[in-house]
C-alpha positions in Angstrom: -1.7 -36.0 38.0 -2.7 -38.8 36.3 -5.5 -38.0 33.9 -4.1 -35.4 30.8 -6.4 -33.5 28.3 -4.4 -32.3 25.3 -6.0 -29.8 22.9 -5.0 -29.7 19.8 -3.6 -33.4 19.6 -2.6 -33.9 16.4 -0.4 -30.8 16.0 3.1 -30.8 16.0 3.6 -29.7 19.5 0.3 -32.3 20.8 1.3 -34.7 19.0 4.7 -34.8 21.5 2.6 -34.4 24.5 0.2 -37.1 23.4 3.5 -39.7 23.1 5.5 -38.4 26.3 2.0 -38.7 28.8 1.2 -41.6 27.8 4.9 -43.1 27.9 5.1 -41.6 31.2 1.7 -43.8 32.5 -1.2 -40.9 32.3 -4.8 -41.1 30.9 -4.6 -39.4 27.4 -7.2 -37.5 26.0 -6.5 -35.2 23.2 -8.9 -33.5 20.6 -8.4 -32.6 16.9 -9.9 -30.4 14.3 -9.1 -30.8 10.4 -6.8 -33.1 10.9 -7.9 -36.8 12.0 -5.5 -39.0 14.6 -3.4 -41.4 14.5 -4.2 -44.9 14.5 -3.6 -46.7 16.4 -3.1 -44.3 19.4 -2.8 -44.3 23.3 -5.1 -41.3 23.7 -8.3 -41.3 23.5 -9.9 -38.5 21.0 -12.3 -36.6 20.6 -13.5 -34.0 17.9 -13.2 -30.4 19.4 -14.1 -26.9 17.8 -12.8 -24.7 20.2 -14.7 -21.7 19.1 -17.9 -23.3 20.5 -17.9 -22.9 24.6 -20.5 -25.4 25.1 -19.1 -28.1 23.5 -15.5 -27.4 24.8 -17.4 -27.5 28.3 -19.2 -30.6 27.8 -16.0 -32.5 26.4 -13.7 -31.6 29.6 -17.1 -32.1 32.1 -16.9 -35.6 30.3 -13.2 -36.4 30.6 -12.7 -34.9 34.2 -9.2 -34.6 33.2 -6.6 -33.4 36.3 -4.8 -31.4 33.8 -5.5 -29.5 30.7 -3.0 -28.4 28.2 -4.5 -26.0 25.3 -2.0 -26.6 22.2 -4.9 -25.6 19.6 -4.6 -22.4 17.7 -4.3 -20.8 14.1 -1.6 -18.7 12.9 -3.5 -16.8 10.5 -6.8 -16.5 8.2 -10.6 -15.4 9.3 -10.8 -17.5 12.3 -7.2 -16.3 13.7 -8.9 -14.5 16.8 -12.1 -16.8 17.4 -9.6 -19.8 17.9 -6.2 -18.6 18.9 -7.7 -15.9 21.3 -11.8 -16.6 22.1 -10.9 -20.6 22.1 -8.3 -20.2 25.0 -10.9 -18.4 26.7 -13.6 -21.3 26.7 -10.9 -23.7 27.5 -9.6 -22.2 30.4 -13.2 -21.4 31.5 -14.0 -24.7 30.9 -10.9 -26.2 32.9 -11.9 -23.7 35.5 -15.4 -25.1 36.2 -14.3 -28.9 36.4 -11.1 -27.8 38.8 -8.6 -28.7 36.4 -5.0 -27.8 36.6 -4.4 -25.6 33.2 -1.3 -24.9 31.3 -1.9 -22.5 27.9 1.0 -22.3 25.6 1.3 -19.1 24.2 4.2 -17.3 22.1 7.0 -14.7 22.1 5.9 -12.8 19.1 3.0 -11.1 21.6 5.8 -8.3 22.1 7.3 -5.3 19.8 11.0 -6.6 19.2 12.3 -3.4 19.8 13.8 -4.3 22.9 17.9 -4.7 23.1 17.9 -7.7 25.9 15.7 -10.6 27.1 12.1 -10.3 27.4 10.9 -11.1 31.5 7.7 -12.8 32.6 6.9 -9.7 34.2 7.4 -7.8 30.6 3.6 -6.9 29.1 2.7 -8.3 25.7 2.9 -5.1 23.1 2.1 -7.5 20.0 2.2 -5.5 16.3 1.2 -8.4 14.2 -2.7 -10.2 14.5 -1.3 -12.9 15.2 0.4 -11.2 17.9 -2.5 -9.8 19.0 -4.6 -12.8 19.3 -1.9 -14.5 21.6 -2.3 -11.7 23.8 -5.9 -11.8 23.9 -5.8 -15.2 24.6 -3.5 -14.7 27.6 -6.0 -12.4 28.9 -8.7 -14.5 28.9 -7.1 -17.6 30.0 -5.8 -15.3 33.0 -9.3 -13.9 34.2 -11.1 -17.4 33.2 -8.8 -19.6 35.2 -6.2 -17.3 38.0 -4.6 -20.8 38.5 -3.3 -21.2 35.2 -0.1 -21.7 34.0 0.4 -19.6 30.9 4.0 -21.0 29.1 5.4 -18.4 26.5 7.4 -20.2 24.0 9.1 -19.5 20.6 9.8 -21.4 17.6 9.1 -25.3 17.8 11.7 -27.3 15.6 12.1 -31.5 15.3 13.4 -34.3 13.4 10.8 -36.8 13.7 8.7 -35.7 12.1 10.6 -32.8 10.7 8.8 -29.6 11.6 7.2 -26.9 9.3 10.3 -24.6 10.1 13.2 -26.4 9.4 11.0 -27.9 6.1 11.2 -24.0 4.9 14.5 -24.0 5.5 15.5 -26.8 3.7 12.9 -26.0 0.8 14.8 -22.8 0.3 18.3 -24.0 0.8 17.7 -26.9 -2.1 15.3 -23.9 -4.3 12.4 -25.4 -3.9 11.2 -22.3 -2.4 12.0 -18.6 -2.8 12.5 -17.0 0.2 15.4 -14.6 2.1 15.7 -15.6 6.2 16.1 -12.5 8.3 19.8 -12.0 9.8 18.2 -9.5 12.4 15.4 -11.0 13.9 16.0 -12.9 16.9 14.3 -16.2 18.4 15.1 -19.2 21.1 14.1 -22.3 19.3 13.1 -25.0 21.5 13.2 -28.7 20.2 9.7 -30.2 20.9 11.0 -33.4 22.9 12.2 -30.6 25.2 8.8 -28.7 25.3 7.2 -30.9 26.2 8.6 -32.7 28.4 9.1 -29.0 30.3 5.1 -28.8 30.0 4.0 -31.9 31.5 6.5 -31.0 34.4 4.9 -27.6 35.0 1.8 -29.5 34.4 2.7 -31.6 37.8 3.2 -28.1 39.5 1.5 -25.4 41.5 2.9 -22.8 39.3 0.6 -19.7 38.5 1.1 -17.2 36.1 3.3 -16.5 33.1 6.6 -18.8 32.2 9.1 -18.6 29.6 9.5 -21.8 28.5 12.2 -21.3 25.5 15.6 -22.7 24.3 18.9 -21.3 26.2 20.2 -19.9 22.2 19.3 -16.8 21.1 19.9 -17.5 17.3 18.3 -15.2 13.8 16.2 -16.9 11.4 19.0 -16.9 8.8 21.6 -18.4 11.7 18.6 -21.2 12.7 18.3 -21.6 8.6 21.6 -22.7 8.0 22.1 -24.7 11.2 19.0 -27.2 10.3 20.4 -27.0 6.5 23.6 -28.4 7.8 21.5 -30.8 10.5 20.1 -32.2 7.2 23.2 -32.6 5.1 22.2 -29.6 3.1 24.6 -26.9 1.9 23.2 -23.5 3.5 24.7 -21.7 0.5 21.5 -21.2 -1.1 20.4 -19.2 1.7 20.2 -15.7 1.6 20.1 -13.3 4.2 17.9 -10.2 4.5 16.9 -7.4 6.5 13.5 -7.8 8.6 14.6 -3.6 9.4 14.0 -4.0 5.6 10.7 -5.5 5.5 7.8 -3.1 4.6 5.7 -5.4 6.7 6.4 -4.4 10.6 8.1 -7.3 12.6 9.1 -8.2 16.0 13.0 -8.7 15.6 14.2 -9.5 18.5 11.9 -11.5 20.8 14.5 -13.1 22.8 12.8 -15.0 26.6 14.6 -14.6 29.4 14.1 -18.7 30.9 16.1 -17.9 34.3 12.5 -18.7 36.4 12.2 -21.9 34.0 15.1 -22.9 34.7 15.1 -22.7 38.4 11.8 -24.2 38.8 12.0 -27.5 35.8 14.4 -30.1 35.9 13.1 -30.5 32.3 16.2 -29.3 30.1 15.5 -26.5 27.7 18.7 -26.8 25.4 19.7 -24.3 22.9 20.1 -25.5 19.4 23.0 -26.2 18.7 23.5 -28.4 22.1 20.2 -30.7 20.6 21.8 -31.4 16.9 25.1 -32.3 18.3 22.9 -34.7 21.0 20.9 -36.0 17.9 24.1 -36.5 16.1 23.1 -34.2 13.4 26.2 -32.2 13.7 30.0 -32.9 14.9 30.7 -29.1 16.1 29.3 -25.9 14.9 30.1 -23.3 17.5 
């Protein structure tokens, strides 16, 4: 592998993979949207609307990258399924027709949450939110478009540097900035994005077909992850409250826990559960 196309470059996740391929001696090419790159940068850019196929096949014909990895979504609004969903499916047909290795990042929240244990690779998506259901779709279409794909289900992205939109709620609510209760019953595995990515671009070096849980090894709620980062930060978690997603009169998945046993087995990459990372980042002394 040597030459790297990175959707999506200037999000939070893409912006990772931009810094680790380079660091680790690949070609970088990475596109954006709304949101202009860095400068300088070691990746080359390149302005990319997803929803339109011929452009998305023209750019990678252009590049020739040996991999693609398709960061680029939306989590909500009118576009929601022509991007997250119709835009994976011109990438990965895209990758397909210039023999390209692709990896798709998609998320956990394509299931239910009714489930009591870990969620399998084998498990099919049963999404009850759109944004849910435009993950799913996309999965679909990334798996008929490109067979060879590697399609990574992942959960919530948190980092220091910049700090993430996640823990920024959290500490927005925690100091009253913000208004908000953080669900004791609805269960994720945060990964830290150094982590992610890292696992990706191994993956990315692979022969590895088919879906991969690619998630943290804690199973923690949103109130638990809320006052861990609050405490990461210096922040007293007091001003948290907890609620009730059972509660909510908008339907949630609560509990879309990954199992990561194939992951793990396959990647040296380490996929460390949260806890483990802040006491690595000496943002906490012991909080077991």
């Amino acid at each position: 592998m040597s030459g790297v196309f990175i959707t999506g470059g200037t999000g939070y996740l893409g912006a990772a993979l931009v810094r680790q391929a380079a660091a680790a001696g690949h070609a970088v090419a990475a596109s954006y949207f709304s949101q202009a790159p860095p400068a300088p940068s070691p990746a080359r850019w390149s302005p990319l609307d997803v929803r339109d196929p011929l452009a998305v096949e023209e750019l990678v014909e252009q590049l020739r990258p040996d991999v693609v990895i398709h960061t680029a979504f939306v989590q909500s609004g009118p576009a929601l399924m022509a991007v997250t969903a119709e835009g994976a499916g011109h990438v990965a047909r895209a990758a397909a027709l210039a023999g390209a290795r692709l990896i798709h990042i998609s998320s956990d929240v394509i299931f239910d949450g009714e489930r009591e244990g870990a969620y399998t690779e084998a498990d099919p998506p049963a999404p009850i939110s759109d944004y849910g259901r435009a993950k799913a779709r996309a999965e679909a279409l990334v798996a008929q478009a490109h067979p060879g794909a590697a399609i990574a289900r992942t959960s919530l992205i948190y980092g220091f540097n910049p700090i993430d939109r996640i823990s920024r709620f959290a500490l927005d609510v925690a100091e009253g900035r913000s208004e908000a209760r953080l669900f004791s019953d609805e269960y994720r595995c945060p990964i830290y994005v150094e982590d992610l990515a890292a696992a990706l671009l191994e993956l990315a070096g692979l022969s590895y077909s088919g879906v991969l849980n690619v998630a943290g090894a804690e199973r923690v709620s949103r109130y638990e992850l809320g006052g861990l980062i609050a405490r990461a930060w210096g922040v007293d978690p007091a001003g948290l409250v907890p609620a009730l997603s059972a509660e909510s009169p908008v339907r949630r998945p609560r509990n879309c826990t990954l199992a990561t046993d194939r992951a793990r087995a396959l990647l040296r990459a380490p996929m460390r559960g949260v806890r483990q990372v802040l006491r690595a980042e000496g943002r906490i002394q012991d909080q077991s």
